[in-house]
N, C-alpha and C positions, 0 to 999 in steps of 0.2 A: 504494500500500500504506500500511498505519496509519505503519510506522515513519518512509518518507518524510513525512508528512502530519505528525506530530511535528515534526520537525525543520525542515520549507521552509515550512509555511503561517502565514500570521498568527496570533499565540498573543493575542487579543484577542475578547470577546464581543462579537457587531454588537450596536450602540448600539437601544435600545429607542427609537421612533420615538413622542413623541406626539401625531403625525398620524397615527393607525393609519390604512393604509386609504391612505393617499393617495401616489400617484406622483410624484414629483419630476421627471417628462419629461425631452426632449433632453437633448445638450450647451448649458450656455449659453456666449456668447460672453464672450470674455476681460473683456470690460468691462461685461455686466451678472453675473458673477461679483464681481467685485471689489465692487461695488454690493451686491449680496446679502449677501454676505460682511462688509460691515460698516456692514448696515442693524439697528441695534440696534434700533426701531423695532418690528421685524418676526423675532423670533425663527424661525420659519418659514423665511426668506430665508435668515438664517445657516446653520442644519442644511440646506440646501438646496445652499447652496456646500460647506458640509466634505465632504458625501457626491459632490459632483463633484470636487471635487479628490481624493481618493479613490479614485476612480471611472480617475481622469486617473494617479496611481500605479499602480494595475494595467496601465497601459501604461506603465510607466517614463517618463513624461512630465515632462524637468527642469524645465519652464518654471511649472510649482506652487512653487517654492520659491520664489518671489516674494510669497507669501503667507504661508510659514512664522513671520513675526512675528507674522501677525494670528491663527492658528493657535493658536500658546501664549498668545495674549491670550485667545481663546474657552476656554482650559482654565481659566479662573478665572470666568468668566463665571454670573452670580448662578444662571441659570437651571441646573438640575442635568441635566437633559437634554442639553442645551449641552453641556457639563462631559464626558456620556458620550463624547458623539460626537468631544469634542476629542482625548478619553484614547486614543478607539478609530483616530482617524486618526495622531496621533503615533506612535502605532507601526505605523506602516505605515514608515517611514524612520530606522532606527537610526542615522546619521550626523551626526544634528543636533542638538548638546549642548544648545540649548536647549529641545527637547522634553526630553532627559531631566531636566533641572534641573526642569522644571515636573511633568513626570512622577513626580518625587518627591516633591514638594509634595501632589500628588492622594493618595498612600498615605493622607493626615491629615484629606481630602475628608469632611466627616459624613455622603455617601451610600455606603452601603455597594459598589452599581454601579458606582460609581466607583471607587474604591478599588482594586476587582476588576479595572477596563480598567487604571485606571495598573498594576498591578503585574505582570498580563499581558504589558502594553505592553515592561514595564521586564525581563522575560524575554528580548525582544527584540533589547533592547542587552546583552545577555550581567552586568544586574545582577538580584541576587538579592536587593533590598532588602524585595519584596512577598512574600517567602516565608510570614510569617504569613498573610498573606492567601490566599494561595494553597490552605495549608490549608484555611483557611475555611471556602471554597469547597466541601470535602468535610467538612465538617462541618455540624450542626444551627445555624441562626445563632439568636442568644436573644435576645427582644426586651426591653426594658425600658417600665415608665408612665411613660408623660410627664406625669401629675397624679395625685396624692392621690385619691382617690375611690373609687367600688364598681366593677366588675369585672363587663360584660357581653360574654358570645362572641356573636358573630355568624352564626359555621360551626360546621360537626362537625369531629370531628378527623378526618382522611383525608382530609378535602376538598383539592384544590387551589387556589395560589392565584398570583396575575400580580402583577406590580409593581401596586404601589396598589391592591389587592384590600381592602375592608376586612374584619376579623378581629374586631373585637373596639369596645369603645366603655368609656367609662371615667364615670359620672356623679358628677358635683363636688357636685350643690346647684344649679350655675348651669341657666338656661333650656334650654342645647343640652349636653350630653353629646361629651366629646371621642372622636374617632375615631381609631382605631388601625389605619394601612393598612399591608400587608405592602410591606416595602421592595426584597424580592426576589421572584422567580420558587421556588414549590415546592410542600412539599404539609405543611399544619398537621398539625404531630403531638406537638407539647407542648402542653400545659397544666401549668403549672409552678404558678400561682395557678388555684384554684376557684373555678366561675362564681360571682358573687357576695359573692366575697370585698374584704371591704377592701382595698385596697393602695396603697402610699405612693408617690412621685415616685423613678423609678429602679429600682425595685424587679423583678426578672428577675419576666414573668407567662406567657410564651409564648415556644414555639420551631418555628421550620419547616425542615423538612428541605430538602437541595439540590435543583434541580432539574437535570435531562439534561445540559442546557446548559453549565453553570455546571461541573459535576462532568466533563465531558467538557474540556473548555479547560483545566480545574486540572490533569487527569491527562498532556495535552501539553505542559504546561509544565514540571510536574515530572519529565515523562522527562529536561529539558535541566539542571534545577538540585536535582533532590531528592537528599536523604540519606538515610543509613540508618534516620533516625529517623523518619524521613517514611511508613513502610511499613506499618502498622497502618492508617493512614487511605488508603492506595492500596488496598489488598489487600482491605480492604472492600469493592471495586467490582469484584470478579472475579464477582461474584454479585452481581446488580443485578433490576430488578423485574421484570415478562415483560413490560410493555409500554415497557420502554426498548429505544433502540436495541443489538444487541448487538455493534459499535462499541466502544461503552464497556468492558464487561468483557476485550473482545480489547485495548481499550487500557490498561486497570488491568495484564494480566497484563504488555505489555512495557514499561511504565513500571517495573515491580518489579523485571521481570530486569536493564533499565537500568541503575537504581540500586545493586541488587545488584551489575553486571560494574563501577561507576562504585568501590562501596566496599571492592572486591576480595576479598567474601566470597561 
């Protein structure tokens, strides 16, 4: 049932994989694990071992914690993918204060995705550090330019879009024209700046709505830590779009009641 599912399942987005498409096969053995696991070299090899050890926690398997150092080393790890998957495995084992130490370093992560696994993650160990985020998560997220220049869209509004989907393109002057890829999973529905308008470094020009995913993890998390104040942005998702799962709304309504029996009103 959703309420169980709330409360026992990992309150973390699976890590977006960018090897779409590709199978990470068997078990591997203990020692070409460890190998993998810290073949910097070979990006691939390390998301390869996170998602078996992993893999090896869903069987309550202690003999993974032998790895737990090199673990919160991959959550700082330049690659942001990395970064995901490191956020998304730490919270598979609330007991180990150096996940959560690092875990709260990732709130300050400049990928949004991230951000979103730590604070998930940090649900887990019964902190509520990621609660802005959490929000987020149910809200429109705003992009800002990354240069000075004119202002060309890409997409229509409605479109959907995937991590690194590009949206938009920004022309400086210089030879190539900067691109502006969506940093999240959803569907473009701001235009905040007009096609072809000037716009300066920073400047809010777009915003894209949440997607299933994303809005679904925030409303089980906030069953375990939301407030009263929190309900405006839950209760928006009692009513969701026809081709979402309807999941979602059945879990918007008892995150609300939650909350509500949690604030004694």
């Amino acid at each position: 049932m959703l309420l169980a599912g709330a409360v026992l399942a990992a309150l973390v987005l699976v890590p977006y994989l960018f090897w779409r498409g590709t199978w990470f096969g068997g078990p591997l053995p203990d020692t070409q694990l460890e190998q993998y696991l810290n073949d910097d070299g070979h990006p691939r090899h390390i998301q390869h071992a996170l998602v078996q050890i992993s893999q090896r926690l869903d069987r309550a398997d202690p003999t993974v914690q032998r790895w737990y150092p090199r673990v919160a080393t991959v959550g700082h790890h330049p690659m942001s993918e990395l970064r995901v998957t490191a956020a998304w495995l730490m919270g598979q084992d609330n007991k180990v204060p150096e996940f959560h130490r690092v875990l709260l370093e990732l709130l300050h992560d400049p990928e949004p995705v991230v951000r979103r696994n730590a604070a998930l993650s940090l649900t887990r160990f019964g902190d509520n550090s990621g609660h802005a985020e959490l929000l987020g998560m149910l809200r429109p997220y705003v992009m800002r330019a990354p240069r000075d220049g004119v202002l060309r869209y890409r997409l229509q509004l409605g479109d959907s879009v995937d991590h690194n989907t590009l949206i938009a393109r920004v022309e400086t002057g210089a030879s190539e024209p900067v691109e502006i890829r969506s940093p999240l999973p959803g569907k473009f529905q701001g235009k905040i700046a007009a096609e072809g308008a000037r716009i300066a470094k920073d400047q809010e020009i777009l915003s894209i709505d949440p997607g299933p995913d994303h809005v679904w993890e925030a409303l089980r998390a906030l069953y375990l830590v939301g407030a009263a104040g929190d309900l405006p942005d839950v209760e928006r998702f009692k009513r969701t779009p026809p081709e979402w799962p309807v999941r979602i709304s059945q879990q918007a309504a008892l995150t609300a009641e939650q909350i509500r029996s949690r604030a004694g009103s």
